[in-house]
N, C-alpha and C positions, 0 to 999 in steps of 0.2 A: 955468361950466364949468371954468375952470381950478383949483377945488377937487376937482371929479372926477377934472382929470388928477391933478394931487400924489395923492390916495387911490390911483388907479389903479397910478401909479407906486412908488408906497411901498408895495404891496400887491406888485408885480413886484420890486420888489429885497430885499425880506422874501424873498419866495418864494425867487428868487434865491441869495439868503444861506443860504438853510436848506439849500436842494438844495445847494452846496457844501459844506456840512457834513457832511449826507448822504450822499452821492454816495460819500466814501471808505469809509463803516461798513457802506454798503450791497455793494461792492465787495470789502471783508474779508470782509463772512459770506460772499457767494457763492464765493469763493476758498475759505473753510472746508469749505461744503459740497462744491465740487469734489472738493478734498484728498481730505476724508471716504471719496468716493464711489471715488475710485483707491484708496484703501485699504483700503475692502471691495473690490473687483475681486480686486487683488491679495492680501488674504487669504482671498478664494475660489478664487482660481488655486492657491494652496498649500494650502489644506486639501482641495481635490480628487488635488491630487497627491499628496499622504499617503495620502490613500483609497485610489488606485489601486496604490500601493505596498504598503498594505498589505493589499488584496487580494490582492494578486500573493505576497506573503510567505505570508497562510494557505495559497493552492491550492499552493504550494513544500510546506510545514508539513503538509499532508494526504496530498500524493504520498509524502513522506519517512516520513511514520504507516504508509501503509499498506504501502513499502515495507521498515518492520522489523515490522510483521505477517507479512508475507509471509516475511523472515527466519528469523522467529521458529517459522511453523508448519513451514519445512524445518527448523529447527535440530530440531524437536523430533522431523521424522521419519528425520531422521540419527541420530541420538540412541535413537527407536525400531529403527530398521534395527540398530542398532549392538548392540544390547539382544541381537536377536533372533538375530545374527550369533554372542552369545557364550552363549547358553542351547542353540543349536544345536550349539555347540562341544562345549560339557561333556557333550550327550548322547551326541554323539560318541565323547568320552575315558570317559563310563564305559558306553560300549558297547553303550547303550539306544538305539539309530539304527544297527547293525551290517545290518540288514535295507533299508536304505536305500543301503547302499555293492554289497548282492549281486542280482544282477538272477535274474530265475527260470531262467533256461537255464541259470545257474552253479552252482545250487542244488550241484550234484552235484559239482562242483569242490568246492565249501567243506562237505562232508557234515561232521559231527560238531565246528563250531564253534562259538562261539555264535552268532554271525550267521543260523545255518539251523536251529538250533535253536529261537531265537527266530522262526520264518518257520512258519504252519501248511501244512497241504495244497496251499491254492493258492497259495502264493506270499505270504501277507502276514500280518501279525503279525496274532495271535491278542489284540486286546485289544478286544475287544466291536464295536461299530457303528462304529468309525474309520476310515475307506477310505484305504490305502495314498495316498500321493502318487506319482506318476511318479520316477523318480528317474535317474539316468544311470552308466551305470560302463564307464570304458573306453570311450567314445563312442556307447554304444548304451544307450536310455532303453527302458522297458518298452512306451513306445506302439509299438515298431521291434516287440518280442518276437510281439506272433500273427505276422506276416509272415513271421518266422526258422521257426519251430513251423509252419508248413502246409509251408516249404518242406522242413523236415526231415520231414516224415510223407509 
């Protein structure tokens, strides 16, 4: 029996001896992997934060778009307005809108200009199917005019 011990024992401090060995390489990997594992953590903590950032930068990037849209399609109806401000003008200065400045009750004031010249029987220019617009002169607009006209009759 005491050849079994010596096997026995020589068998435990083999072992013994390896697991010391062991024991530190086995301790480095796990430390590795720990590391590893903090280090993915934290480069998911940061590339989520990127994300969220720049999410937050597109919906900035989209409001900003559609707020120079929305610039864009006032610029363009200032621009229209503005158009239409100076086409109204010139009809003005060559005197093709005179019927526009004379309201019907005045007719007879402005007899023999071109203003009333240019105005047929009832009060509005003679140019085919175009229906006069309302117009105002001197504070009174044509929609005021039947009210004046029954009170004068």
């Amino acid at each position: 029996m005491s050849t079994v011990w010596i096997v026995v024992i020589a068998v435990v401090v083999v072992a013994l001896i390896a697991l010391a060995l062991l024991i530190p390489g086995m301790r480095q990997r796990a430390e590795v992997r720990r590391r590893e594992k903090e280090l993915e953590y934290r480069r998911e903590q940061v590339a989520g934060a990127h994300r969220e950032q720049a999410a937050e930068s597109e919906r900035r990037a989209e409001a900003a778009a559609q707020r120079a849209r929305i610039a864009e399609q006032e610029a363009q109806r200032e621009q229209a307005e503005a158009e239409l401000a100076k086409q109204r003008a010139a009809m003005h200065e060559q005197g093709l809108a005179d019927h526009e400045l004379i309201h019907e009750s005045e007719r007879d004031e402005f007899e023999g200009t071109s203003a009333v010249s240019a105005l047929g029987r009832e009060g509005h220019v003679d140019n085919g199917d175009v229906e006069p617009r309302p117009t105002v002169s001197a504070g009174r607009s044509e929609e005021s005019a039947p009210a004046r006209q029954s009170d004068a009759d």
